[in-house]
N, C-alpha and C positions, 0 to 999 in steps of 0.2 A: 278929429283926432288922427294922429298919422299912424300910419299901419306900421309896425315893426317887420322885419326882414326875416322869416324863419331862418335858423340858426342852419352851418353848410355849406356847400357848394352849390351853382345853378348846374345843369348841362353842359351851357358853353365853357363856363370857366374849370371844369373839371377836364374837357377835352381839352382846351387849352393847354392844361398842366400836364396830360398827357402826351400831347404833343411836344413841351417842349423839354418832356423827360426825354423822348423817344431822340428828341436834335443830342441829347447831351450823351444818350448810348451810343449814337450815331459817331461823334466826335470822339467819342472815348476808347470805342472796339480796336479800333487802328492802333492809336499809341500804345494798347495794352500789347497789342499782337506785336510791336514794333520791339516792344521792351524786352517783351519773350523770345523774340529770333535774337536779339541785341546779347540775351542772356546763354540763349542757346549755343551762339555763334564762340559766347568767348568761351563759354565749356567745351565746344570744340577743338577752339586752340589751343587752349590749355590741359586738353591731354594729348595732342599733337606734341606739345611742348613737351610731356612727359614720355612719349614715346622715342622721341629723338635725343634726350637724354640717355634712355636705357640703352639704346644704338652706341653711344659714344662711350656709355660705360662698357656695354660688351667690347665694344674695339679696345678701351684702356688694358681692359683685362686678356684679351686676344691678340691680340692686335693686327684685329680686322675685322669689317663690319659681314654680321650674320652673313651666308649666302642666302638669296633671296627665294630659290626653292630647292631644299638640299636634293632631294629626289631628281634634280635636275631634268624635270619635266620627260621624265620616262615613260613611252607609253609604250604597248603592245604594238599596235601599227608604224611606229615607225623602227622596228626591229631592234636587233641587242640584245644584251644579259643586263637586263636588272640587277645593279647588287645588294647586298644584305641590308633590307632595313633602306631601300631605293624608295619603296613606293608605300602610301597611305600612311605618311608619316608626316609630325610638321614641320613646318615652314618657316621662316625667319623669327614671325612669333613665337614660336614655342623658345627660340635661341633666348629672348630675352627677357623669357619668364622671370628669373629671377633677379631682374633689374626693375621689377613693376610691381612688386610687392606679390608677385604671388609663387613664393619657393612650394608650395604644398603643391599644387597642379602642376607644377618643371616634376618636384620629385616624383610625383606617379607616372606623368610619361618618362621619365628616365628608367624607372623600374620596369613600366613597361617594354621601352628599347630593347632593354638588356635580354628581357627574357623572350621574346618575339620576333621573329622577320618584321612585322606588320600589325596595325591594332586598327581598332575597327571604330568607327563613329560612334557607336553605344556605348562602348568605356564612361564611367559617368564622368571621369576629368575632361573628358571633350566636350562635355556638353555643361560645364562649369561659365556663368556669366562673369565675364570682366568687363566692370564701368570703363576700365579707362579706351577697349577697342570701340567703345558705342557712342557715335553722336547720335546727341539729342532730337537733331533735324535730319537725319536719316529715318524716312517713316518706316521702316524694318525694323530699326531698330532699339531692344537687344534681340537678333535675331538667331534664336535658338532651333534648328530642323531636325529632320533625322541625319545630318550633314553634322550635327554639331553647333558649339557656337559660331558666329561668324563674327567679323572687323567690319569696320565703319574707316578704316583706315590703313592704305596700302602704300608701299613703298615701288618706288620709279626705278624701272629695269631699261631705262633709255629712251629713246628717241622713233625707234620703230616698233615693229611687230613684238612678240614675247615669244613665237615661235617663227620666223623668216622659213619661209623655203629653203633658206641655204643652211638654216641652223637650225632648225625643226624642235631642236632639244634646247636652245635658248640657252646656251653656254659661252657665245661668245658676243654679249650686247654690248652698249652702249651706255649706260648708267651705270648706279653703284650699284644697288642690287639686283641680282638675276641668277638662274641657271645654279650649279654648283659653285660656282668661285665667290671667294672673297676678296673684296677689295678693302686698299686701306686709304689714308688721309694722303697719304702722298699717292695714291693714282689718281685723288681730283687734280690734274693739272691747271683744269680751267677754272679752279678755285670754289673753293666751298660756300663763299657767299653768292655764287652762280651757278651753283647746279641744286636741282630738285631732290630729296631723297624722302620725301613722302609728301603725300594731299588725300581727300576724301575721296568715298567709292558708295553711289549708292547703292544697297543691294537690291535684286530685283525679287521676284515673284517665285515660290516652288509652284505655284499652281501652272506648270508645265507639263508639256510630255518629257517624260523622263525622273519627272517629281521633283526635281533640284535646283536652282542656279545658283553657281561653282561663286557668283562675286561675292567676295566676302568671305568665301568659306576658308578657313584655315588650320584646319587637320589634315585634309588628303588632297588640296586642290594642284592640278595639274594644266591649267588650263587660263592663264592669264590673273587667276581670280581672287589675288594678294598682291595684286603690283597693278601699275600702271604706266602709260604710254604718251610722251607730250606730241606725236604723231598729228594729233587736233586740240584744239582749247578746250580749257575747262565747259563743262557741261555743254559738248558739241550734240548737235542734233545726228551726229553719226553716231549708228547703234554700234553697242561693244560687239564681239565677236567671240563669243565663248566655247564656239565650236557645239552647236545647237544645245549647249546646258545654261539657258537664258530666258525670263521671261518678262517679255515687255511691262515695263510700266512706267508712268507717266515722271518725265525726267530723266529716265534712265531705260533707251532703247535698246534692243537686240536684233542682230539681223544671225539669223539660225545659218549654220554651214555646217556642210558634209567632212568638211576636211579637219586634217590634223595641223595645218600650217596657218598662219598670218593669224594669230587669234590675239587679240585685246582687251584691255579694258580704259576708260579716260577716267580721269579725275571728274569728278560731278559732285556735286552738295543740290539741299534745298536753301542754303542761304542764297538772299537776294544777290540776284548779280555777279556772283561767284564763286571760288573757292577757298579754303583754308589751304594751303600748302607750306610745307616747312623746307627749308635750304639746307644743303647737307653741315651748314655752321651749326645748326639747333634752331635758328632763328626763322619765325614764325610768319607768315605774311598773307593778306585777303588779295589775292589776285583775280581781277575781273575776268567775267568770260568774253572783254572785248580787245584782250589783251592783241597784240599782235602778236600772227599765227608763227611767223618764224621767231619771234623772239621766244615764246613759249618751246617752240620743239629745241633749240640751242638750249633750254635750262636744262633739258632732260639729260645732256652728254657730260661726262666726266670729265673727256679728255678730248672734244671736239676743235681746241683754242681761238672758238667764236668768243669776242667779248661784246658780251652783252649782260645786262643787270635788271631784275626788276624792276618796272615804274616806279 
């Protein structure tokens, strides 16, 4: 008589089966991960997109785009009169609060303007998240401190420093947004489909001396730390320079300084390979970090009359 086969699996053929579950997670974890940066990336652009909309609706309405730090990078040490309502106030974002759906948090710092020199990070409107400043693939972010909320997304003050030696105060750069002044559609000479007017910023670490870092913050920041610099390509191994309110972390280095001059920040993302940056038309683009290095510093200048275009 033949023996029947208790009902089962043996040992081997259950390792088997989990072996060749283990090949099919193996094959699967990647494309998941690939799909998610894939999703992440276009939530990126796509409130890039929304951002340089509200840019060109403030100009419709002004007719001129936000300045890029109205306080016009006022500090103590490099001397002068502060004037009313100069400093620890915001920055181009707050200009175009009410082009991004959020009138409730414009109106509270508006009221607060009026009645104050100065407001202070703890106000609860500063510490209000807005999706549209936060990528996905910025691992800070939404990054909420005693700083306040911060951006995932900075606007290009030109082609050098944020503060140069010769301009300390960053009033007289080389892109659209910077300093006090406003620029309009007719200062891109070198035309709007070749100049830069915003890309990604990751933010770094508070776990500093000092408790802070200024990238991304945008209530009081004075220190490069709303804008950026096509100086180096996207996600250069050169650390930003925030004038030692920076703390390293991986992707996004800092080299700490004493000084009040030469201070930066680069465009950086954790998407693969590069960054999202937007062209002062509105128009969106994935630029590699293997871009070439003068082509990228010519996008940063309004009015440089280098002609050069994205890859």
């Amino acid at each position: 008589m033949r023996r029947l086969r208790p009902p089962g699996f043996t040992l081997i053929e259950l390792l088997v089966v989990i072996a060749i579950i283990a090949i099919l997670i193996g094959l699967l974890l990647p494309a998941v991960q690939k799909v998610r940066e894939a999703a992440a990336r276009m939530s990126c652009t796509n409130k890039q997109k929304q951002i340089a909309l509200a840019l060109h609706n403030y100009h419709d309405t002004n007719g001129a785009f936000p300045a890029g730090q109205p306080q016009g990078y006022w500090y103590a040490g490099w001397g002068g009169t502060p004037g009313l309502r100069d400093f620890n106030r915001a920055n181009w974002v707050g200009d175009i609060l009410p082009h991004v759906e959020q009138t409730a948090v414009s109106a509270q710092l508006q009221a607060n303007l009026l009645s104050n020199t100065t407001f202070t990070c703890s106000d609860p409107f500063a510490a209000v998240v807005m999706a549209t400043f936060a990528c996905p693939s910025d691992p800070a972010a939404p990054k909420v401190s005693a700083q306040g909320f911060h951006t995932s997304f900075v606007v290009c003050h030109g082609s050098g420093y944020a503060t140069p030696t010769a301009d300390p105060r960053g009033i007289d750069l080389d892109g659209v947004m910077y300093g006090v002044k406003k620029t309009r559609l007719t200062d891109i000479t070198d035309g709007t489909a070749n100049t830069l007017i915003l890309s990604e910023l990751l933010q770094g670490s508070d776990a500093v001396a000092g408790g802070h870092d200024v990238r991304g913050r945008m209530w009081n920041t004075v220190h490069a730390g709303t804008s950026f610099t096509t100086l180096y390509p996207p996600n250069s191994t050169v650390g930003d320079n925030t004038m030692t309110y920076c703390g390293a972390v991986v992707g996004a280095p800092c080299s700490a300084s004493q000084t009040l001059t030469n201070a930066f920040s680069l465009a950086r993302s954790k998407h693969t390979g590069g960054v999202n940056a937007t062209l002062a038309d509105g128009s969106v683009r994935f630029v590699s970090n293997s871009i070439d290095p003068n082509t990228w510093l010519r996008l940063g200048t309004r009015n440089g009359g280098e002609a050069v275009t994205l890859p």
